[in-house]
C-alpha positions in Angstrom: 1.4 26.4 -23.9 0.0 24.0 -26.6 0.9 23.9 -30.0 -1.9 23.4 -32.4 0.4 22.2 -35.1 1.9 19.8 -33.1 0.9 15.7 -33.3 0.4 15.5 -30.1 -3.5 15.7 -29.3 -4.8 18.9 -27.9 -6.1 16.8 -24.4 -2.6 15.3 -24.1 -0.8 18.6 -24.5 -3.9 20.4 -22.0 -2.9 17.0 -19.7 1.1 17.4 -19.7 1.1 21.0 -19.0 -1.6 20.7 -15.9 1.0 17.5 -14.7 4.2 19.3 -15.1 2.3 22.7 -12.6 1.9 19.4 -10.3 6.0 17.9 -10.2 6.9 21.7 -10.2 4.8 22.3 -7.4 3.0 25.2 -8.6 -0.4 23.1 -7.9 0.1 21.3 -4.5 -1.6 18.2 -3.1 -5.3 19.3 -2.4 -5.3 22.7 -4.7 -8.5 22.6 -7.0 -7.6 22.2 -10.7 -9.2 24.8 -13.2 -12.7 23.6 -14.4 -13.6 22.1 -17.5 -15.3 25.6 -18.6 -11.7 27.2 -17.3 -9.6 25.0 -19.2 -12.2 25.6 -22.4 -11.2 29.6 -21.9 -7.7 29.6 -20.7 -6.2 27.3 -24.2 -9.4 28.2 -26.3 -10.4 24.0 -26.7 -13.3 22.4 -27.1 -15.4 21.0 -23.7 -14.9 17.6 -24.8 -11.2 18.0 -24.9 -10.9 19.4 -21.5 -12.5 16.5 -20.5 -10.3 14.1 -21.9 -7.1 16.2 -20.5 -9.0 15.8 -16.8 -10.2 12.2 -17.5 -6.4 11.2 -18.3 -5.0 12.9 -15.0 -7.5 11.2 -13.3 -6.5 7.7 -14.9 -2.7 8.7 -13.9 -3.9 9.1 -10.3 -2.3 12.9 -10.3 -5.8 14.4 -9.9 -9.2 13.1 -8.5 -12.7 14.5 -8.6 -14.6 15.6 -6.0 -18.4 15.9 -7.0 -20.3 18.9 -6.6 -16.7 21.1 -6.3 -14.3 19.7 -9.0 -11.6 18.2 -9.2 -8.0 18.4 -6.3 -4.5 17.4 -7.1 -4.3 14.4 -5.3 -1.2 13.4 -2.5 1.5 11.0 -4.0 0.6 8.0 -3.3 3.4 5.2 -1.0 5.1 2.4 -3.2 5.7 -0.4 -0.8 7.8 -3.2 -2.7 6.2 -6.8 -3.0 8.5 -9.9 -2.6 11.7 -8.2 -0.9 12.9 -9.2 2.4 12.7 -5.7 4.6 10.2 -4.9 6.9 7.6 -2.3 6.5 9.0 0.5 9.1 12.3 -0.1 7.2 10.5 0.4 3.2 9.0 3.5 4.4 11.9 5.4 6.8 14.1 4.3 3.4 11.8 6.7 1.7 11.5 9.6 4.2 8.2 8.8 5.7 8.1 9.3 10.1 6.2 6.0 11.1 4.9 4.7 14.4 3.4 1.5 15.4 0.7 0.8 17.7 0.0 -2.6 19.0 -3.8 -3.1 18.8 -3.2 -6.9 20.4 -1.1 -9.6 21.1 -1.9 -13.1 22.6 -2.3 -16.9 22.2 -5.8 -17.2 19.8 -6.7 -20.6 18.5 -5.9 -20.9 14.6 -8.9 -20.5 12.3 -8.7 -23.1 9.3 -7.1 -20.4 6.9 -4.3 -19.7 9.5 -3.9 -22.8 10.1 -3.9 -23.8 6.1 -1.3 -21.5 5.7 0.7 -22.2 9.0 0.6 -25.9 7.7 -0.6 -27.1 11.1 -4.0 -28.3 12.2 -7.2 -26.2 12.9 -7.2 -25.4 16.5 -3.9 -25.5 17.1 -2.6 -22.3 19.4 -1.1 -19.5 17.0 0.0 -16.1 18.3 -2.0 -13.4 17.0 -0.5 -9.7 16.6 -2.5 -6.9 15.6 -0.8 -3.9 14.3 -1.4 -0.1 12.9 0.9 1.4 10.8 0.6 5.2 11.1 2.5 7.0 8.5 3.0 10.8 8.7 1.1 10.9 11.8 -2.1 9.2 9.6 -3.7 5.8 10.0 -2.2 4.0 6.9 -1.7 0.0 7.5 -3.5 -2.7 9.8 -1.6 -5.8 9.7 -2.3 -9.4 11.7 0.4 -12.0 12.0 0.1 -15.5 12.9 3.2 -17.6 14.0 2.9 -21.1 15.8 3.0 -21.3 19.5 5.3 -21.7 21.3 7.8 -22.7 19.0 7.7 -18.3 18.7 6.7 -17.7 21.9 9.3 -15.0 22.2 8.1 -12.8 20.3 5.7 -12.1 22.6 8.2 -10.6 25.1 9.5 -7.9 22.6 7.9 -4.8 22.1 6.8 -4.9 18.7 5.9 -1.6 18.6 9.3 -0.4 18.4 11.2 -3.2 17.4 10.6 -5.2 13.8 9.1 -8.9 13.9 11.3 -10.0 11.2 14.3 -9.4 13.2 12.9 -10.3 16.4 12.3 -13.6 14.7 15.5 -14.1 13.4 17.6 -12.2 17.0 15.2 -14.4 19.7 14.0 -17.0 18.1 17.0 -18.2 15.7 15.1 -18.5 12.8 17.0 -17.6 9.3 14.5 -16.0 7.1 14.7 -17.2 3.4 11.8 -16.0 1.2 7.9 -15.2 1.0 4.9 -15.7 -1.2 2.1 -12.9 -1.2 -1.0 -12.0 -2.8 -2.5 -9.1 -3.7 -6.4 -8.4 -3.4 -8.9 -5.4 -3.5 -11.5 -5.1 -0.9 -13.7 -2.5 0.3 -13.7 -1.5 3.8 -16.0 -2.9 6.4 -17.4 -0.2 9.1 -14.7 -1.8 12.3 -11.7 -1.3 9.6 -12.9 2.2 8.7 -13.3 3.7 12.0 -9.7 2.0 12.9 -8.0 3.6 9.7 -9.9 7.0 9.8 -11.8 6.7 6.5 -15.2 5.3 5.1 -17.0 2.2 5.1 -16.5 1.0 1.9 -13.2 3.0 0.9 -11.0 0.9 -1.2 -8.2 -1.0 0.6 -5.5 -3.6 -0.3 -5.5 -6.5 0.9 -2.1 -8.4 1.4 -1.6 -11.7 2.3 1.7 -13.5 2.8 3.5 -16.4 3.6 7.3 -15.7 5.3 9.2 -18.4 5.4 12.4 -20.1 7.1 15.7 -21.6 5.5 13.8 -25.2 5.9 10.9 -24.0 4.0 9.0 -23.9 7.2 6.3 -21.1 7.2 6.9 -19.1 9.9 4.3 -16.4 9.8 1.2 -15.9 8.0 0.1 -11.8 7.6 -2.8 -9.8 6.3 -1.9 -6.3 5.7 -5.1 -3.5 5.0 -3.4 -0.8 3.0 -5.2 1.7 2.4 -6.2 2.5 -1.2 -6.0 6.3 -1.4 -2.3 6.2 0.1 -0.6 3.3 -1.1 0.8 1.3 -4.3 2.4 -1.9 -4.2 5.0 -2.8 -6.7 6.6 -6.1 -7.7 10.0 -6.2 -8.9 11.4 -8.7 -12.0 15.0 -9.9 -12.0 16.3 -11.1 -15.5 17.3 -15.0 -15.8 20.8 -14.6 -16.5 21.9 -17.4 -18.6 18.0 -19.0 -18.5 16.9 -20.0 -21.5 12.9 -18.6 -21.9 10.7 -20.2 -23.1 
């Protein structure tokens, strides 16, 4: 199983074959992973190098440690794209997840002076306020707020947005052409009311997304936060080559 000859460090050989029992499937999401002192035994190592083989699944996010009972092969985490144009039911049914939405609230709020910073319209002013959870797989996964002016989106409030997508409900009711968004990506820990409404612990890691969508005019239409949570989730950003750019 490792080849002491080889170039290849011993922890990195330990490492690959422990990762390749996970894509196989041979380990399974929540299966404990042999001990230090088991790995020590089973390819006759040093301590120290079953460490490192451990440490570097760890750092790969394959396995995490538990303390007091070892270490688990942890669930794939979700990639959900940054900067693309599709909603979030749509990015995960693309990639075989069941999702349902719930619809924590919905009504008129006045616009706090970040909403209304990002809006580009005075503090005060009325927004609509929609408050979402995102349940993937049956678990609590996403809590998303949107902001849109009122009333010029007053419609959106007449659509069930638990079954229906707020990008195309924008777009189909309110004749808004969608052109682009600007987001930012943040890490937070949880507070105790986020916790108990995504099922895990007061100060579990969450990301925090914040975006700007906006219209053909370069109007901003909606402003959104978006909780993911950390032990489910990765965001990724995709880079498009400048064809006939010159870089400089």
């Amino acid at each position: 199983m490792i080849d002491r000859n080889c170039a290849v460090p011993l922890y990195y050989q330990v490492a690959n074959y422990l990762r390749e029992q996970i894509q196989k499937g041979i380990l399974k999401p929540g299966d404990r992973i042999p001990s230090e002192w088991e790995l020590v035994k089973e390819f006759n190592i040093s301590r120290q190098t079953a460490r490192q083989a451990i440490a570097e699944l760890v750092a790969e996010g394959w396995i995490f440690r538990r303390a007091g009972k070892g270490s688990f092969v942890a669930t794939p985490k979700i990639t959900s794209q940054l900067t693309t144009m599709i909603g979030f039911m749509q990015k995960m049914v693309q990639q075989g997840f069941r999702v349902t939405t719930r619809v924590v609230s919905a009504g008129v709020v006045t616009a706090s002076n970040i909403v209304a910073s990002n809006l580009n319209i005075a503090p005060g002013e009325k927004v609509i306020e929609i408050q979402r959870l995102r349940i993937v797989d049956e678990v609590p996964a996403v809590l998303q707020w949107a902001y849109l002016p009122f009333p010029r989106y007053a419609a959106v409030l007449d659509v069930d947005l638990s079954v229906n997508s707020l990008f195309a409900t924008l777009e189909q009711k309110c004749g808004i052409r969608l052109a682009h968004s600007r987001e930012t990506v943040q890490a937070k820990i949880a507070t105790s009311t986020e916790a108990s409404i995504l099922g895990i612990k007061e100060g579990d890691p969450l990301l925090l997304v914040e975006g700007i969508l906006y219209s053909e005019g370069n109007e901003p239409v909606r402003y959104g936060r978006s909780l993911y949570r950390g032990d489910m989730f990765k965001l990724t950003v995709q880079s498009y080559e400048l064809v006939g750019r010159k870089l400089r």
